[in-house]
C-alpha positions in Angstrom: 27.7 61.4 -116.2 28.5 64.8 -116.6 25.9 68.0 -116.2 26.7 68.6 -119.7 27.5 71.9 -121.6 26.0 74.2 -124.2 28.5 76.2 -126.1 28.2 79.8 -127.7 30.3 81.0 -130.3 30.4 83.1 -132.8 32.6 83.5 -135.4 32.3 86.6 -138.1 28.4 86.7 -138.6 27.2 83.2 -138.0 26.6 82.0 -134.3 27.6 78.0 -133.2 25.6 76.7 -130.5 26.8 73.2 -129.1 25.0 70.8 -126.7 28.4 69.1 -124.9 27.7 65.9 -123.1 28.5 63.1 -125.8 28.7 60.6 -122.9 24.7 60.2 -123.1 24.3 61.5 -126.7 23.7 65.2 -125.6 20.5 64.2 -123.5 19.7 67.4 -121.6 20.2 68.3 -118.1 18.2 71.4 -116.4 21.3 73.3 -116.4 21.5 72.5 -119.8 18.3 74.0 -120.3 19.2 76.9 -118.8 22.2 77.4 -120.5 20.4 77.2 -123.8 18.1 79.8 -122.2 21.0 82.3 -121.8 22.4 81.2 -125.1 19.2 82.5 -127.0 19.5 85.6 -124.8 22.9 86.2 -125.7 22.1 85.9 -128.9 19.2 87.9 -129.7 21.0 90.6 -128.3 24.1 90.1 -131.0 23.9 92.6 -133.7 25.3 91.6 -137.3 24.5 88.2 -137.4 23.2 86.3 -140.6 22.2 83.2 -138.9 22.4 80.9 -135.8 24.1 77.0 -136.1 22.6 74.5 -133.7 24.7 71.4 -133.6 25.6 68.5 -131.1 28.6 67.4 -129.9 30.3 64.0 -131.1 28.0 61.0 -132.8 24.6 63.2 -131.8 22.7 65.8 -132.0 20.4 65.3 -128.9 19.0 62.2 -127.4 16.2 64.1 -125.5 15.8 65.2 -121.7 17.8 63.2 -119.3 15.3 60.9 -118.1 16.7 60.1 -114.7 15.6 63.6 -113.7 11.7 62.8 -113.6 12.5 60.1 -110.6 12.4 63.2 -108.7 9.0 64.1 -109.7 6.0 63.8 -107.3 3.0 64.3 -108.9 1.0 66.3 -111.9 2.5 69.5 -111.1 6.0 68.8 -111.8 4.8 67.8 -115.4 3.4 71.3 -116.4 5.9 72.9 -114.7 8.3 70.6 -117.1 6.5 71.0 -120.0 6.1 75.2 -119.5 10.2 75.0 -119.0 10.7 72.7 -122.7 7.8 75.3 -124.5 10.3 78.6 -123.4 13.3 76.7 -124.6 12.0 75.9 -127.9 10.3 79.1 -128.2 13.0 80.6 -127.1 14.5 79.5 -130.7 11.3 80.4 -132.2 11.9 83.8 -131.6 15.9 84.8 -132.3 15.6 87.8 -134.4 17.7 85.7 -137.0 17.4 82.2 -138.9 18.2 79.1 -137.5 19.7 76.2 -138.7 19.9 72.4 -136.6 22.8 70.1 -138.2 22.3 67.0 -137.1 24.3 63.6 -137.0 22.7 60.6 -135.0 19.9 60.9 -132.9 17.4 63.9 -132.6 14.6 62.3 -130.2 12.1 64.0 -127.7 13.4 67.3 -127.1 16.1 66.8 -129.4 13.3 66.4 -132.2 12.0 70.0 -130.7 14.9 71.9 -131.1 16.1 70.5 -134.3 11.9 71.5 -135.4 12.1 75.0 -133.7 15.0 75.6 -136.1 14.0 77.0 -139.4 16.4 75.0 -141.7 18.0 71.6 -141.6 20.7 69.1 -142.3 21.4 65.9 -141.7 23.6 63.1 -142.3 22.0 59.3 -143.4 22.6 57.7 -139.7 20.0 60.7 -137.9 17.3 59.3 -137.0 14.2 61.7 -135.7 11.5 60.2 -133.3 9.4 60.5 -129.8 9.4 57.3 -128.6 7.4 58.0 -125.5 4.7 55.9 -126.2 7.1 53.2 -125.5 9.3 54.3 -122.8 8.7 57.1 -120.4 4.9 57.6 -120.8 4.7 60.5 -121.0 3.2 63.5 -122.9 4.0 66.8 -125.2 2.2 70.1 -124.6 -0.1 71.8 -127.0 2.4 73.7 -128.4 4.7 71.2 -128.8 2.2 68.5 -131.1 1.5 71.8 -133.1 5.3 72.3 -133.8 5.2 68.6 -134.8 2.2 68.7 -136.8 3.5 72.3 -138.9 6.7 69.8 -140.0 5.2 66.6 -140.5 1.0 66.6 -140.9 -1.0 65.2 -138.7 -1.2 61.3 -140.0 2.6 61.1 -139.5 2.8 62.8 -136.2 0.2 60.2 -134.6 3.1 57.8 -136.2 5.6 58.9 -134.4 3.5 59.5 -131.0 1.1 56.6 -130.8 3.1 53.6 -132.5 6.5 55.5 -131.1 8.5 55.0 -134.6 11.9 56.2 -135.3 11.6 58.2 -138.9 15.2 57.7 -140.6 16.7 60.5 -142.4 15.8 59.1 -146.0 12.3 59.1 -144.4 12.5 62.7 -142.8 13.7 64.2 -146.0 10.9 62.7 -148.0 8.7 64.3 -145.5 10.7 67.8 -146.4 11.7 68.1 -142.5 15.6 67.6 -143.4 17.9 68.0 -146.1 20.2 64.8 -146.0 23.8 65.5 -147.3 27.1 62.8 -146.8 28.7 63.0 -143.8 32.0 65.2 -145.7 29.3 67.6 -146.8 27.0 68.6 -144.6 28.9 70.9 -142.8 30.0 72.5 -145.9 26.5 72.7 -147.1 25.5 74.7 -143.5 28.4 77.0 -144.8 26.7 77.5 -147.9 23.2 77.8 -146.7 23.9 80.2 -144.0 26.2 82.5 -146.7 22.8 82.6 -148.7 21.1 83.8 -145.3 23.2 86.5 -145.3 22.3 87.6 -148.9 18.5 87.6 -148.1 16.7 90.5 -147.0 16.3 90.3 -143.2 13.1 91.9 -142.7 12.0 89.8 -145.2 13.2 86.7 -143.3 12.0 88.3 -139.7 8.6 88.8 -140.6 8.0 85.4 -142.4 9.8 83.5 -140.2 7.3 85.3 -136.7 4.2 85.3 -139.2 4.8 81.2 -139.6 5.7 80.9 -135.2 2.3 82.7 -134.9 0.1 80.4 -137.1 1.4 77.5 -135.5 1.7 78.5 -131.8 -0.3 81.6 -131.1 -4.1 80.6 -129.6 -3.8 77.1 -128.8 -6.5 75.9 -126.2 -5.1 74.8 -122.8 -3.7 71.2 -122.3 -2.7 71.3 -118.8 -5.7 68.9 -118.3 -3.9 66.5 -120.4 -0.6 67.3 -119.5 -2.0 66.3 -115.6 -3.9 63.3 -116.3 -0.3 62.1 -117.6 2.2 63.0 -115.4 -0.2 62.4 -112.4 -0.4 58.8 -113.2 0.9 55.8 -112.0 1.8 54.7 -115.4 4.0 57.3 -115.7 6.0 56.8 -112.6 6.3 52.9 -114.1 7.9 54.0 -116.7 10.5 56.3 -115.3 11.5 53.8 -113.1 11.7 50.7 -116.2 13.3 53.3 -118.2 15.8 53.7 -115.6 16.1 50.1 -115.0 16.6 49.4 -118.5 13.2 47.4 -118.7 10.4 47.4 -120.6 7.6 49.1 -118.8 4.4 47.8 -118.0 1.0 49.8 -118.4 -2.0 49.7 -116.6 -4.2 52.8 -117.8 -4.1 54.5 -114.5 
């Protein structure tokens, strides 16, 4: 499969950002990490913008991280170094000096479901579906900051949901949770038209200091989890389920 793409554009004062690589539902490569890096860069450097579109290409929005790129993990430290490298991303969308927006068809999963929480508003058509399914696949874990992003959208009882019994939340049941504003497929993209035109109306200081007052309550302080974050990536269980996952297997787990 393809390395994948993200694509920046900007058209009068909204900004379109596009993760390319529809051949494994937008899953995310390290360079497409990187690319989202430079995107946010670009971006916060733009002046005159009302508002920044996140979006994926074809039938999803993102599937997650490209799981075939943990085989080449060796031990506990590749997993904080992972988990540091998804935290900038996302905070990375935390912090654009102007409101986001995630528009999302079909599946928004693991990091997927990160980006499309960093944003500050979203849509979504009925078929997205929102989850972390790692309980049953990978084996793996979030960071702090991450499960505190989680918790802000959803509340705690839902969260341990979606992390411990690894369920898929459809859109009916994400916009009942008030993560998602589910619109038909012909008007969702008109409705992102519409919201980010009222963006543009609102006062942006306004907007800039709510939206960094809200980052700060849920991000800033958080007590260390790279002892968790270790115990996980470190294991044996994890490297099991890599390699089922990559086998297209169910995993089996032993607790070490």
């Amino acid at each position: 499969m393809s390395e994948g793409v993200v694509h920046v554009r900007v058209e009068g004062r909204v900004a379109s950002i596009v993760f390319d690589r529809p051949d494994a539902r937008n899953a995310m490569t390290w360079a497409m990490y990187n690319q989202l890096d430079a995107a946010c860069e670009r971006l916060a450097g733009e002046p005159n913008l009302d508002a920044a579109v996140f979006r994926g290409a074809g039938e999803s929005f993102v599937a997650g991280t490209d799981i075939a790129q943990f085989a080449a993990f060796t031990g506990a430290d590749d997993g904080i170094a992972y988990e540091r490298r998804i935290d900038a991303a996302i905070a990375a969308i935390e912090r654009l000096p102007i409101p986001t927006l995630a528009v999302v068809r079909g599946a928004a999963m693991g990091g997927g479901l990160m980006i499309a929480t960093a944003c500050d508003l979203r849509v979504a058509t009925p078929d997205a579906r929102f989850g972390v399914p790692i309980a049953r696949t990978v084996g793996n874990c979030l960071s702090m900051a991450n499960i505190a992003r989680l918790v802000a959208a959803f509340g705690p009882a839902l969260v341990k949901r979606l992390l411990l019994l690894a369920e898929t939340l459809t859109a009916a049941e994400a916009a009942a949770a008030g993560f998602v504003e589910v619109l038909a497929d012909g008007e969702v993209d008109g409705r992102a038209r519409e919201i980010c035109r009222r963006l543009g109306e609102s006062a942006p200081l306004t907007m800039r200091a709510t939206r960094e007052a809200m980052r700060r309550m849920t991000t800033d302080d958080l007590p260390s989890g790279d002892d968790l974050i270790r115990s996980v990536y470190g294991s044996a269980d994890f490297k099991a389920g890599v390699a089922a996952f990559i086998a297209k297997r169910r995993p089996v787990w032993n607790g070490r």
